[in-house]
C-alpha positions in Angstrom: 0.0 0.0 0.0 2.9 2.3 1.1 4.4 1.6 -2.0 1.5 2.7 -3.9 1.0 5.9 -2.3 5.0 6.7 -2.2 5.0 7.8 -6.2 1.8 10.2 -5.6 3.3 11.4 -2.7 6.7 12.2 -4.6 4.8 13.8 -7.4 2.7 16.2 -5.3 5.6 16.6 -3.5 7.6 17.5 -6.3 5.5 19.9 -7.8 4.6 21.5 -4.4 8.3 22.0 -4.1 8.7 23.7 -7.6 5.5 25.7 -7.0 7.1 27.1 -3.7 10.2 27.9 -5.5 8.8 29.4 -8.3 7.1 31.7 -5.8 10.0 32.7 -3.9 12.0 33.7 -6.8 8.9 35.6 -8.1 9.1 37.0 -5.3 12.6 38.1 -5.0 12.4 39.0 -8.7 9.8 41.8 -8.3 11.5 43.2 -4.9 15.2 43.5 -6.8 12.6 45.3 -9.8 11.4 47.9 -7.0 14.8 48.1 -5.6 16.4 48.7 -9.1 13.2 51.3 -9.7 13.8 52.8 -6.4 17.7 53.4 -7.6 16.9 54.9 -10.5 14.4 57.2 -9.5 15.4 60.8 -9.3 15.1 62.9 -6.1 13.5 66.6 -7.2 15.8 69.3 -7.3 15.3 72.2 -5.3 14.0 75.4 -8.0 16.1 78.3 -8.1 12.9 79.9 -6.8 12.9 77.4 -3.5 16.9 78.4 -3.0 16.1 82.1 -3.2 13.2 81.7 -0.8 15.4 80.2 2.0 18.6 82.5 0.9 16.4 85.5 1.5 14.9 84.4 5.0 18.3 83.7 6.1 19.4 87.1 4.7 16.9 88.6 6.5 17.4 86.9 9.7 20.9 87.9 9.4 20.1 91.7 9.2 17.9 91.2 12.4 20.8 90.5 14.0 23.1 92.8 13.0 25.1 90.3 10.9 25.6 92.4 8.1 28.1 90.5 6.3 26.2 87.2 6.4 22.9 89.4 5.5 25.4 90.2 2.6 26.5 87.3 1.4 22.6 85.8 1.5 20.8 88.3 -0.2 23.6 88.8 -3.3 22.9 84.8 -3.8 19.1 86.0 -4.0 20.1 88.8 -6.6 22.4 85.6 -8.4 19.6 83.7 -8.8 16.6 85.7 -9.1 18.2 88.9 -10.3 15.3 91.1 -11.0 14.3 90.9 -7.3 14.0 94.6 -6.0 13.4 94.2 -2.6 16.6 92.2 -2.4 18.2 94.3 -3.9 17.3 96.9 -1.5 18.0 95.0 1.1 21.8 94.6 -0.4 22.4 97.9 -0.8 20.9 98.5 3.0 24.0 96.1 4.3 26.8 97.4 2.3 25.4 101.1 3.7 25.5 99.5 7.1 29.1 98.1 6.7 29.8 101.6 5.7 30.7 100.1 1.7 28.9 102.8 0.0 30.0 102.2 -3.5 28.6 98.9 -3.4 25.3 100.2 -2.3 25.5 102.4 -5.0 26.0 99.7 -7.4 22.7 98.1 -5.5 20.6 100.7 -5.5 21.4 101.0 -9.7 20.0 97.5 -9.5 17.0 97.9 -8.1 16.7 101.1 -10.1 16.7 99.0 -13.4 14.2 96.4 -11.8 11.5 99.3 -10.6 12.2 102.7 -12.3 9.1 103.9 -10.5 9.4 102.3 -7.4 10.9 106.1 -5.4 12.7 104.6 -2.2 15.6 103.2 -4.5 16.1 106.7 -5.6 15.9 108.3 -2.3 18.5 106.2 -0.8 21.1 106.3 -3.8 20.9 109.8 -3.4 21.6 108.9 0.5 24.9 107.1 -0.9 26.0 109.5 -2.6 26.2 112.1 0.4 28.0 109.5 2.0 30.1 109.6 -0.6 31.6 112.8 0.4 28.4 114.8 -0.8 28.5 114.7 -4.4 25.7 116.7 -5.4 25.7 116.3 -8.7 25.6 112.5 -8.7 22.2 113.7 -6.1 21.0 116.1 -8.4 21.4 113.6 -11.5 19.5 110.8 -9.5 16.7 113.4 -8.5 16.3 114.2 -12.3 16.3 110.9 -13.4 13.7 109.6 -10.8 11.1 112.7 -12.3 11.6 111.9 -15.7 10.6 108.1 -14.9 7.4 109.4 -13.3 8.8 109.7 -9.5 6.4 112.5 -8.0 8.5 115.3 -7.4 6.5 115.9 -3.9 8.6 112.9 -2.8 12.0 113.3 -4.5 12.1 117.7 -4.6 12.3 118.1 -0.4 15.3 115.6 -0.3 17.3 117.3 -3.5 16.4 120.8 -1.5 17.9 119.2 1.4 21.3 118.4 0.2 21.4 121.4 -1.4 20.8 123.4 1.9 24.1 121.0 3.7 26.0 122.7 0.8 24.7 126.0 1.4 23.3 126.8 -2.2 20.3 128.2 -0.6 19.1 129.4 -4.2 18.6 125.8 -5.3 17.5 124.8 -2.3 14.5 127.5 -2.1 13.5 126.5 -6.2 13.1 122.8 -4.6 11.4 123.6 -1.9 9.0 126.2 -3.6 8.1 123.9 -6.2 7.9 120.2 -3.7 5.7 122.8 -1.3 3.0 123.8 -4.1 3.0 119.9 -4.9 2.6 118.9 -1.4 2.2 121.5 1.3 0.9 119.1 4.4 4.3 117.8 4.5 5.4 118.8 7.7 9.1 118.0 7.1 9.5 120.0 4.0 7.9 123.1 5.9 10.5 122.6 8.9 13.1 122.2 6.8 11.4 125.3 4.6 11.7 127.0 8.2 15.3 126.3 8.6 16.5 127.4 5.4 14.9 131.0 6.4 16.2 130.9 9.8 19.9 129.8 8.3 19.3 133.3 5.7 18.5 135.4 9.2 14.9 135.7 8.1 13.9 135.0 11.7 9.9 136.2 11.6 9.5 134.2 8.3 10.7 131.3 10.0 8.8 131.4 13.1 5.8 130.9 10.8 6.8 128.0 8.9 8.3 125.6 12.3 4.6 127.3 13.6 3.2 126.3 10.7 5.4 122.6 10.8 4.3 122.0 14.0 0.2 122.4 13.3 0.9 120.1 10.8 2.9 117.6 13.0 1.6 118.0 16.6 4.1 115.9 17.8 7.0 117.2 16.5 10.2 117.9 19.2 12.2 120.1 16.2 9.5 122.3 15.2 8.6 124.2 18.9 12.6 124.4 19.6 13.3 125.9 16.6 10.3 128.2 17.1 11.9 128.8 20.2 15.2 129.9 18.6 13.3 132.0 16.3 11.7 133.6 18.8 15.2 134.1 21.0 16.7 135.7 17.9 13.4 138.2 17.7 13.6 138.8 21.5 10.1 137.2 22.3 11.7 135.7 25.1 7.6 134.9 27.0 7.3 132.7 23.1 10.3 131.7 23.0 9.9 130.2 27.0 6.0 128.7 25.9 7.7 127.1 23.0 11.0 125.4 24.6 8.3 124.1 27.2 6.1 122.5 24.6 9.3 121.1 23.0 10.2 119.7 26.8 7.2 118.2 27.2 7.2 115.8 24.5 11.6 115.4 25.3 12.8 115.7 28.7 16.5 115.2 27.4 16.1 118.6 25.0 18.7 120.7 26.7 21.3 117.6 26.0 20.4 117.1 22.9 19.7 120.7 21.8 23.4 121.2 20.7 23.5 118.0 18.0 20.2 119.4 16.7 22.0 122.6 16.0 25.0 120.7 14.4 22.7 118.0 12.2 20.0 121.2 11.0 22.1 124.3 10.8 25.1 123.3 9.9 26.2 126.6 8.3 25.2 128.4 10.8 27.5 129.6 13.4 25.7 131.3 15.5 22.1 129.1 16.1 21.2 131.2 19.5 22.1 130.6 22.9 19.0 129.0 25.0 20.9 128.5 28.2 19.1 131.0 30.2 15.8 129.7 29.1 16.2 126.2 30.4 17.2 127.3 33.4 14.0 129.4 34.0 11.8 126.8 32.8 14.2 124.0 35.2 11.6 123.3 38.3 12.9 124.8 41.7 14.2 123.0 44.4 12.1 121.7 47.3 12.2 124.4 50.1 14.1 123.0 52.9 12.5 122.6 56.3 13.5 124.2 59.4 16.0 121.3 60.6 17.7 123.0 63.6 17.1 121.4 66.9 16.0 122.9 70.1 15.6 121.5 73.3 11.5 121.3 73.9 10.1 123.4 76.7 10.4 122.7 80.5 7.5 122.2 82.7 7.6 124.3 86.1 9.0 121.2 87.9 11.6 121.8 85.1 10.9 117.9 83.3 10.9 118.1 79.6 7.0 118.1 78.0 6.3 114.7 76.1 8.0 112.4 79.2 
């Protein structure tokens, strides 16, 4: 009986065998065809667009923290590979200015100039970079021009050319600016201060007063405009406006006496003699606390000659 069962059983056997082994190496077959496929298949490469993304953050992050040369080194691989971005290259030329390399932020700011000929802040700060530059005010003056003529509103660029031309102490030029950036904007309250210290600078005290009066109406909270309408007012000999406005100016800066001589430096610079306000601090300086009676004295006697209180 065994005998006759031993051939079936070797058969099925057999063919059980092969079928398992045909399996396996099916099997193994289709994983080394997924590991060969896994091989050959191509990680995505990061987009020009993904590396100027985190190249940008980092740039940014970097000027947060007052690492200016990283910031630098960041955002010009930005400007590499996405070189018509403008707020990169603002942010460039803002680092080289900040590591005191204004050529390159010159060279920036042209950049960003080609990007956004409109765009007015790129203009405002090359002609920034070129005072640095040892005030060269023609290079200012050709910027100023060339911002107008590509549609810049002269309300925004005109106060800043009349500016530099005021630290230079062409006060014709810097009155034709002013003039015309005042018809096209006259709320500005920074242009009419600085209208005020052009007059002041010429000795045209009274026409002054009006414009740092007229600056500070416009700008309630301006420190500048009621000092200098103090000064004014010193050089006229109104010395009860002149103490009304160095209190209104003290109100909104207790530290105005300190800082009073840098605002003369920074805003008159070609003046020599801005006004002395000594005097005037010191009247408007709050007087000491009266000192009490400290002397000591023995208290009274009683008539059995003890001391009242014991």
């Amino acid at each position: 009986m065994f005998r006759k069962i031993l051939p079936a059983f070797l058969v099925v056997s057999v063919v059980f065998g092969w079928c398992s082994a045909r399996a396996a190496l099916a099997d193994q077959a289709q994983k080394a065809q997924a590991g060969k496929a896994e091989k050959t298949k191509k990680t995505p490469k990061e987009t020009k667009s993904e590396k100027a993304r985190l190249y940008y953050g980092e740039g940014l992050w970097a000027e947060m923290q007052g690492n200016y040369q990283k910031a630098i080194k960041d955002f010009t691989m930005v400007t590499v590979l996405e070189p018509k971005s403008y707020k990169s290259w603002m942010h460039l030329a803002r680092n080289y200015r900040k590591s005191s390399r204004a050529m390159d932020a010159v060279s920036a700011l042209n950049n960003a100039i080609k990007v956004q000929p409109k765009a007015p802040q790129a203009y405002l700060s090359l002609m920034e970079s070129y005072w640095e530059l040892d005030g060269l005010i023609k290079n200012i003056v050709h910027t100023g021009e060339e911002a107008m003529e590509n549609g810049v509103s002269p309300a925004i660029i005109l106060p800043d050319m009349g500016w530099y031309y005021y630290l230079v102490n062409d006060k014709a030029n810097a009155e034709d600016c002013y003039k015309k950036a005042y018809k096209a904007d006259p709320k500005n309250s920074v242009l009419v201060n600085d209208m005020g210290l052009l007059l002041f600078s010429e000795g045209r005290y009274k026409k002054a007063l009006g414009r740092f009066r007229e600056a500070l109406k416009l700008n309630p909270g301006s420190v500048l405009a009621p000092y200098f309408e103090a000064l004014s007012c010193n050089k006229l000999g109104k010395e009860k406006e002149a103490l009304e406005a160095l209190k209104k100016a003290l109100k909104k800066d207790g530290a105005l006496q300190r800082e009073s001589a840098g605002f003369n430096r920074k805003f008159l610079p070609n003046m020599t003699d801005p006004g002395d306000l000594s005097k005037l601090f010191a009247k408007l300086q709050p007087a000491p606390p009266a000192m009490k009676n400290m002397s000591i004295t023995a208290p009274p006697k009683n008539d059995k000659g003890a001391q009242k209180g014991k």
